[in-house]
Backbone as CSV, one residue per row, in Angstrom:
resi,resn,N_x,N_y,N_z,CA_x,CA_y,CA_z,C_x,C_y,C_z
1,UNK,0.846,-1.170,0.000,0.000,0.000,0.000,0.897,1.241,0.000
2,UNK,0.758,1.963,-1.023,1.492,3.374,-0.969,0.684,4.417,-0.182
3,UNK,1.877,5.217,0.662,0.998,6.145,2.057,1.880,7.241,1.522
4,UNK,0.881,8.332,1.831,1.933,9.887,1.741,1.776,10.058,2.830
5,UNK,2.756,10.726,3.354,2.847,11.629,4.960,3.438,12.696,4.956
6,UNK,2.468,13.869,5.819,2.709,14.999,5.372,2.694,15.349,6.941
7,UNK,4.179,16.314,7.336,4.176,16.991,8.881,3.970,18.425,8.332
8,UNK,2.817,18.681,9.032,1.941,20.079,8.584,2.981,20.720,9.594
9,UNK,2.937,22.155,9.369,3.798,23.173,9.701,2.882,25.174,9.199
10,UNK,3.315,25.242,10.125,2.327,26.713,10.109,3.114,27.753,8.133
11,UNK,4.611,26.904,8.076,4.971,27.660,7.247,5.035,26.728,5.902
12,UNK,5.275,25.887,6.154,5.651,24.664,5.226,4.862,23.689,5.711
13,UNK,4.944,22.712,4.186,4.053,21.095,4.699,4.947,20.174,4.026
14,UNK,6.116,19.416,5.114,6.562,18.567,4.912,5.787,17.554,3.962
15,UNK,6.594,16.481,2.621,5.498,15.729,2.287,6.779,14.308,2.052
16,UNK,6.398,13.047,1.780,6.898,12.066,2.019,6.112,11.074,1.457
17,UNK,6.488,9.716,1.017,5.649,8.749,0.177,6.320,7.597,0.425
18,UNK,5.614,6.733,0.759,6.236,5.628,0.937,6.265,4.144,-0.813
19,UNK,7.280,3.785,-0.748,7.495,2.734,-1.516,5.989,1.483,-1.932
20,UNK,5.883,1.044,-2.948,4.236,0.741,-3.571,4.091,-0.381,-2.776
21,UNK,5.041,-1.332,-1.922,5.391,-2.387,-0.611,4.673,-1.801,0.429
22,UNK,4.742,-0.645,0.757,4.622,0.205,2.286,5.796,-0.313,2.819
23,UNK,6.641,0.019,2.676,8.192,-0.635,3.667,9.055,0.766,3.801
24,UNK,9.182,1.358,2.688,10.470,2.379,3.221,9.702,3.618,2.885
25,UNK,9.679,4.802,3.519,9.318,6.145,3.243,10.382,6.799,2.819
26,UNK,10.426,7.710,1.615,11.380,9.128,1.420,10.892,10.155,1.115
27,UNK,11.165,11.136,1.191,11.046,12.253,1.492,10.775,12.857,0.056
28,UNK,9.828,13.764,-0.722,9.509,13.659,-1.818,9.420,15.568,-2.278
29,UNK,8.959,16.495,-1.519,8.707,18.018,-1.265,8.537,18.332,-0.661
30,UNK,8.223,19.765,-0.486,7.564,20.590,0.420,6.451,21.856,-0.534
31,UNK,5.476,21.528,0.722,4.311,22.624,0.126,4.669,23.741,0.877
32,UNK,4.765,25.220,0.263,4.782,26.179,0.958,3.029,26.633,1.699
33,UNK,3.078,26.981,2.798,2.031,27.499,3.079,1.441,29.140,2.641
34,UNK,0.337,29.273,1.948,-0.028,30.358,0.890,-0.790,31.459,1.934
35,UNK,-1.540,30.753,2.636,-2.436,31.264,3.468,-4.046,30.539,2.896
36,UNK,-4.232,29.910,2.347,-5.152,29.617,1.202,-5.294,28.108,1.219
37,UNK,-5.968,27.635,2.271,-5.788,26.027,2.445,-6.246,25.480,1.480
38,UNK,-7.631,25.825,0.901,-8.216,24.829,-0.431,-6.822,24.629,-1.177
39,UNK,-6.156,25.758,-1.390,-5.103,25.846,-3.093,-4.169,24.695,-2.231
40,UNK,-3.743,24.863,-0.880,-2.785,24.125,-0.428,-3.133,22.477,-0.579
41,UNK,-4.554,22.286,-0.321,-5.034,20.825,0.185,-5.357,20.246,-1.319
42,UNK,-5.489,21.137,-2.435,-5.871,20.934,-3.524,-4.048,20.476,-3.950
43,UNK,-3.336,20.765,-3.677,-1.847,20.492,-4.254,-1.643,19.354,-3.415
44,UNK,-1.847,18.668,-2.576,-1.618,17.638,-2.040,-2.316,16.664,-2.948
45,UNK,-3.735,16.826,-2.841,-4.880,15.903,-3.539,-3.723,15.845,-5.057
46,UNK,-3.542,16.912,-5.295,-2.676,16.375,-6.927,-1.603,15.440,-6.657
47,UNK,-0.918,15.324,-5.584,0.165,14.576,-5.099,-0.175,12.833,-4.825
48,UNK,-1.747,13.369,-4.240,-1.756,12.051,-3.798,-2.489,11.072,-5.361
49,UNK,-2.426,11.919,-5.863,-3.024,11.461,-7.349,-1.429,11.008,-8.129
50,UNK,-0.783,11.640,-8.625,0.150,11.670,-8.497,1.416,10.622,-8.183
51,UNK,1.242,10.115,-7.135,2.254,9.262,-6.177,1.093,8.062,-6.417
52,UNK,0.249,8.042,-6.732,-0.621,6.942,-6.539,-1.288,6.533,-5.057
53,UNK,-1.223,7.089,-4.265,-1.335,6.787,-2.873,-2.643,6.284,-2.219
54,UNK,-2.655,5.507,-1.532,-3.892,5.121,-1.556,-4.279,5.427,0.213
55,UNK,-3.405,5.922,0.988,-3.588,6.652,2.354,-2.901,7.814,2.545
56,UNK,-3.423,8.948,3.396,-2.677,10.057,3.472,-2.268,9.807,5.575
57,UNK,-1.292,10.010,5.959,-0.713,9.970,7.179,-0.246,11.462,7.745
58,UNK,-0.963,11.895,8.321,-0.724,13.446,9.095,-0.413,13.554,10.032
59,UNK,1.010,13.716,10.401,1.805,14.020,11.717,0.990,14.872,12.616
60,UNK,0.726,14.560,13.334,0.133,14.963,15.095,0.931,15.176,16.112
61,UNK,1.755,16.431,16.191,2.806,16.838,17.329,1.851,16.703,18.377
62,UNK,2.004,15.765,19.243,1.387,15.530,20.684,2.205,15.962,21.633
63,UNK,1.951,16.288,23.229,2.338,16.699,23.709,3.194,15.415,24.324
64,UNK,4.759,15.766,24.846,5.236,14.890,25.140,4.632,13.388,26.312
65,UNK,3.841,13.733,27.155,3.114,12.800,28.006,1.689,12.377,26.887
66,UNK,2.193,12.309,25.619,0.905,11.510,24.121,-0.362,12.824,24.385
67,UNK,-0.478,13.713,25.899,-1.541,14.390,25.210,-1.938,15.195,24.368
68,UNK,-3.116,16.044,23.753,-2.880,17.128,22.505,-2.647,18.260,23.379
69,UNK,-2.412,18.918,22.650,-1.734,20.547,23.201,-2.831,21.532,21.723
70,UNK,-2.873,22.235,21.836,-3.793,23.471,20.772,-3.104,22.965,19.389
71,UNK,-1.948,22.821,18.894,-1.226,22.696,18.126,-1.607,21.048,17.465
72,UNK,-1.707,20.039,17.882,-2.303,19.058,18.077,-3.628,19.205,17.770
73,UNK,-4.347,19.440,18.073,-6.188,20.116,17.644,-5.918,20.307,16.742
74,UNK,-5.473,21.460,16.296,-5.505,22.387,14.789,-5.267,21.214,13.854
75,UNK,-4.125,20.549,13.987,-3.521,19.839,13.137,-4.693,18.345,12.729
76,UNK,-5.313,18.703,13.950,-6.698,17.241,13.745,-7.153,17.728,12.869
77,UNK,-7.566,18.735,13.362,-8.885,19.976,12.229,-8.519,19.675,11.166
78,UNK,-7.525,20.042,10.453,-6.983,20.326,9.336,-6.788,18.912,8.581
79,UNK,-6.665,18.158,9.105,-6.465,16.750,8.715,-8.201,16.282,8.385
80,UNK,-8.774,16.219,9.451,-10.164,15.983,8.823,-10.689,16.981,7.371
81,UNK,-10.636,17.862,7.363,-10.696,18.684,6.358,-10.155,18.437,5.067
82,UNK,-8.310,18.279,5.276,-7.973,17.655,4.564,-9.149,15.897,3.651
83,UNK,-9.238,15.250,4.817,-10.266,13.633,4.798,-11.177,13.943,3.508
84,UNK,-11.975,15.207,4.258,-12.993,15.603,3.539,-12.957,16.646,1.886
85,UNK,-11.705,16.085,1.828,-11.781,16.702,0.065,-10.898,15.798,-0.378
86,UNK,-10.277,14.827,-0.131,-10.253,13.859,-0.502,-10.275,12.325,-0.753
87,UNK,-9.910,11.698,-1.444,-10.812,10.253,-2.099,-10.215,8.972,-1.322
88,UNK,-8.929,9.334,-0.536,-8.437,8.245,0.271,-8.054,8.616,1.738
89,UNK,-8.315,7.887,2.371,-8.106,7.577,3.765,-7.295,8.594,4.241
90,UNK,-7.398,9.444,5.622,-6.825,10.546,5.864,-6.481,10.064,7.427
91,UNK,-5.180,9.445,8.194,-5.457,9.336,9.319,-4.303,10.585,9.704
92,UNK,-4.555,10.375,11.179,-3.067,11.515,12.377,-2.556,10.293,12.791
93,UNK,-1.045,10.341,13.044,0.049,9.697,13.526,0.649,10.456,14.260
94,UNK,1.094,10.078,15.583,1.853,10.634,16.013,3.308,10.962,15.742
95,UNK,3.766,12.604,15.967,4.821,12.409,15.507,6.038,13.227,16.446
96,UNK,5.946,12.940,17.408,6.458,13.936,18.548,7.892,13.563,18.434
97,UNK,9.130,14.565,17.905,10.399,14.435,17.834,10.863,13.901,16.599
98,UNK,9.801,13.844,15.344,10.193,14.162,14.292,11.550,14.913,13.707
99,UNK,10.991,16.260,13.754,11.391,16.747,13.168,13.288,17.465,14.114
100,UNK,13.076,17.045,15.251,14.174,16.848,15.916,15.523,15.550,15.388
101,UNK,14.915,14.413,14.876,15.405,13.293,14.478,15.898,13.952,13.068
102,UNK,14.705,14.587,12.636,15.382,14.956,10.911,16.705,15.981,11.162
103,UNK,16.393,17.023,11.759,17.645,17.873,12.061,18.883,16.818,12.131
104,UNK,18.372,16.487,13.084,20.310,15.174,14.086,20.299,14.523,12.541
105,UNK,19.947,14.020,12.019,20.363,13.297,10.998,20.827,14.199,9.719
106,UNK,20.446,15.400,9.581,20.970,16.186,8.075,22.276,16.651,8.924
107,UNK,22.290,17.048,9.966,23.838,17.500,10.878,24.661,16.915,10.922
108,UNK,24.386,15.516,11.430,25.419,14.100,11.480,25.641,14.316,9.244
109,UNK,25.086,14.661,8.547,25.597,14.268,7.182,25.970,15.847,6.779
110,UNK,26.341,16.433,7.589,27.352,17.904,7.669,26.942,18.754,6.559
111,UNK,25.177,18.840,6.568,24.350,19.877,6.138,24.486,21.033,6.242
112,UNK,24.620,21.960,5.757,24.715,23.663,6.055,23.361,23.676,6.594
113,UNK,23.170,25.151,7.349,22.107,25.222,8.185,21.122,25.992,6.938
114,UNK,21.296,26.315,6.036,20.881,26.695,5.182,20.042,25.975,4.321
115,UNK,20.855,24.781,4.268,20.350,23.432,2.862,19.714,22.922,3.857
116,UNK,19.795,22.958,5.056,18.608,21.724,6.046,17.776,23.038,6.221
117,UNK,17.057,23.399,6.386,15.762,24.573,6.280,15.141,23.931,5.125
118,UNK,15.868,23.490,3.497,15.106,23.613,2.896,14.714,22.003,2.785
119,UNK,14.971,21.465,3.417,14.462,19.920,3.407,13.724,19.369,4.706
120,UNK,14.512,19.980,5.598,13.912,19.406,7.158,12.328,18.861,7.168
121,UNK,11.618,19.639,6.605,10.341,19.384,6.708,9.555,18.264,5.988
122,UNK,10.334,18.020,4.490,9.892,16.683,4.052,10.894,15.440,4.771
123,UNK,12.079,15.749,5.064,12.969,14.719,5.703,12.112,13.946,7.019
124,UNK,11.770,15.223,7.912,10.349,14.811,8.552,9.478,14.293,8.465
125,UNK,8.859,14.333,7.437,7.640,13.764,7.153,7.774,11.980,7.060
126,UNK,9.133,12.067,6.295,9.833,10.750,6.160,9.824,10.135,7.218
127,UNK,10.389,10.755,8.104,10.551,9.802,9.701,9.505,9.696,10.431
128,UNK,8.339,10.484,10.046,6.678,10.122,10.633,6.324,8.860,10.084
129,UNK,6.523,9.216,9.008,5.957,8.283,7.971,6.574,6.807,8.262
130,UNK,7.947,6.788,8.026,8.582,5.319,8.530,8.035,4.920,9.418
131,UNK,7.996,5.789,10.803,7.879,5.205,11.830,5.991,4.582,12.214
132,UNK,5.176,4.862,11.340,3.737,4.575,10.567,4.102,3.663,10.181
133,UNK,4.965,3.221,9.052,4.787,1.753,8.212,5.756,0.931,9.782
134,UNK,6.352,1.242,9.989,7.330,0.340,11.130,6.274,-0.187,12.196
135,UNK,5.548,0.626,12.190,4.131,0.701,13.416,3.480,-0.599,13.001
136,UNK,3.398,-0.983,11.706,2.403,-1.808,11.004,1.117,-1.393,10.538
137,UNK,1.594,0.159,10.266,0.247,0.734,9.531,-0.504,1.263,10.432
138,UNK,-0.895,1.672,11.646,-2.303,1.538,12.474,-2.954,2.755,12.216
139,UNK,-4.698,2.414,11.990,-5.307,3.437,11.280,-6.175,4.233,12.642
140,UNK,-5.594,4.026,14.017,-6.049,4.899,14.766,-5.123,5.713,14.955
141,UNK,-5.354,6.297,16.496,-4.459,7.458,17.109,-3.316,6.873,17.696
């Protein structure tokens, strides 16, 4: 089963796709945020058309003790919304220290702080995403 995973971000939307197996995720773009969610959620829907995907996986920064925090909400919101304009499966995954893991890993490969800005966020999405197929898929919270 091919999954996209996308770590939403107030500025950027990490995006990521996993292999047509579901076994390995990589890291594929980034959506800039417009202010203009249809145009934004409408460029995904082309993605997930696109990539062929037949689930979409939306990082859920939870609060470190798994609960939601405001940031967490929004990101539900937006994910259902997302659900609701398009044709395949829309779940939240948790993804708390994501995008911490993506940093340590473009640093350890002696990234300028410059060139990791412009990837961090799909590199992210990647390591949500892996850690989703590693999970064995699970289509709850």
């Amino acid at each position: 089963m091919r999954a996209l995973g996308l770590d939403l971000g107030s500025k950027r939307i990490g995006v990521a796709v996993s292999d047509s197996d579901g076994t390995l995720a990589m890291p594929i773009e980034v959506v800039r945020r417009s202010g203009d969610r249809g145009r934004e959620h409408r460029e995904i829907a082309g993605l997930v058309e696109e990539w062929e995907a037949e689930i979409v996986v939306v990082g859920l920064p939870l609060n470190m003790d798994g609960s939601e925090g405001e940031m967490a909400k929004k990101y539900r919101s937006e994910a259902k919304a997302l659900g609701d304009t398009l044709d395949v499966p829309v779940v939240p995954y948790d993804e708390r220290l994501t995008t911490v893991t993506a940093e340590r890993t473009l640093m350890e490969q002696e990234m300028k702080a410059d060139a990791r800005r412009t990837v961090v966020d799909k590199v992210a999405a990647a390591v949500m995403l892996q850690s989703w197929l590693d999970a064995g898929m699970p289509h709850g919270r």
